[in-house]
N, C-alpha and C positions, 0 to 999 in steps of 0.2 A: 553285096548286101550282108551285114554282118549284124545277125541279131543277136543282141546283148542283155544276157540272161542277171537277172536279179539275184542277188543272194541274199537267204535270210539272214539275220542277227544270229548269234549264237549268246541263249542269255541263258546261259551255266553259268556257276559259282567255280569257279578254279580253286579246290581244298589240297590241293598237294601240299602250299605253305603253308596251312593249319595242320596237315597233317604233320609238316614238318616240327614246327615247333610242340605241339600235343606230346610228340616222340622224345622231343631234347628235356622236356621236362618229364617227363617218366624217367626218364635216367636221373635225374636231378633228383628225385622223390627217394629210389632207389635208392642212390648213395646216400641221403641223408637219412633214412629209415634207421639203416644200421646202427649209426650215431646217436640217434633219439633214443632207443630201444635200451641202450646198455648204462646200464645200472649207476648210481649220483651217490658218494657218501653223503648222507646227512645228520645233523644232531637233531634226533627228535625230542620234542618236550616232554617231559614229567607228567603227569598227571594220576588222578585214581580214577579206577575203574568203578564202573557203578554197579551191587553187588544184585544178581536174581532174584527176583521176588518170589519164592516160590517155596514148598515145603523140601528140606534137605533131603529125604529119602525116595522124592524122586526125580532127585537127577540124577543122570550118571555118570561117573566122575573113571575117567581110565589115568589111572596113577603110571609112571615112567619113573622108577628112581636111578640115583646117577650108576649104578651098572647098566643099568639098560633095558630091567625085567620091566612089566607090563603088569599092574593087576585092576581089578575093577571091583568098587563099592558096593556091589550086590553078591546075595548067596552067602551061605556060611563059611566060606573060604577068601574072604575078601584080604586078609592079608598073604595069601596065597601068590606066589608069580605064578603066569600064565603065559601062552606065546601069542602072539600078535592075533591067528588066526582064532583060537579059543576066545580071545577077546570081543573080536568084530562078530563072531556066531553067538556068546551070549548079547550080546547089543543087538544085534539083529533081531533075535527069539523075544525081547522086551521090548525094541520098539514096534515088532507087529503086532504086540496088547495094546501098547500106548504111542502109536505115536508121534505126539504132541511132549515127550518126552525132554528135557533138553539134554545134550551130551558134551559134557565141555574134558576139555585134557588137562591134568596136572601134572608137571614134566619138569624133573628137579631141573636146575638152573647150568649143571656140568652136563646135562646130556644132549649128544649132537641136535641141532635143528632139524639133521633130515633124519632122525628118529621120531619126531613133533610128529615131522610133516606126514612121514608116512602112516605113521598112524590115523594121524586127521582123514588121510585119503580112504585109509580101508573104513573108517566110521562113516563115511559121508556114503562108502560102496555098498555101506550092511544099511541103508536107510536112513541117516541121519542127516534130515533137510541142513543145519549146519550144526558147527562144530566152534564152540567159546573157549577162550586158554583161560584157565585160572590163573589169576595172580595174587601177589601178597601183598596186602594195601600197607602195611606196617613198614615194607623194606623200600628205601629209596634211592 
């Protein structure tokens, strides 16, 4: 007498091949990330900029000429060079009066980019929600 036991259903979802393929495409994503990420020459268009509506004496305007000194439009020494850091502490010290202040950079046309940059960085560090490049609507 052999009695013959039942077996249940097994009703699982087998994910090993979802996990398989989930896996082959993460690598796929991976390799093409790198590819995406890195940098397109392009010819950008011409255009003018639209100028601040705003009274000139307060904005503040941190000048860069092509040696590389640094000065800034306020105080009686505004044709004065200053170092980076005097810079971003007097912007600091005037944007906690004001500020709603705006602070844009003027950065002769021979000086490196990442002299721009880093200056923009230390402005935006002393308080400066953002930071606008001046340009010259005249030159094309």
């Amino acid at each position: 007498m052999f009695i013959r036991r039942r077996r249940k259903r097994v009703s699982e979802i087998n994910v090993v091949p979802y996990i398989d393929v989930m896996l082959v495409l993460l690598v796929i994503f991976m390799a093409t990330a790198q590819v995406v990420t890195q940098g397109v020459t392009v010819d950008l268009p011409k255009a003018e900029a639209q100028t601040i509506e705003t009274e000139q004496d307060t904005i503040l305007i941190v000048s860069i000429n092509g040696e590389g000194q640094y000065f800034l439009n306020i105080g009686d020494n505004a044709d004065q060079a200053m170092s980076a850091q005097d810079v971003a502490a007097l912007v600091r010290t005037r944007l906690e009066v004001s500020p709603q202040t705006p602070v844009v950079v003027n950065g002769d046309r021979s000086v490196s980019y990442e002299k721009v940059v880093d200056m923009m960085v230390l402005l935006q560090n002393s308080g400066a929600e953002s930071v606008g490049l001046m340009t010259d609507p005249n030159q094309g």
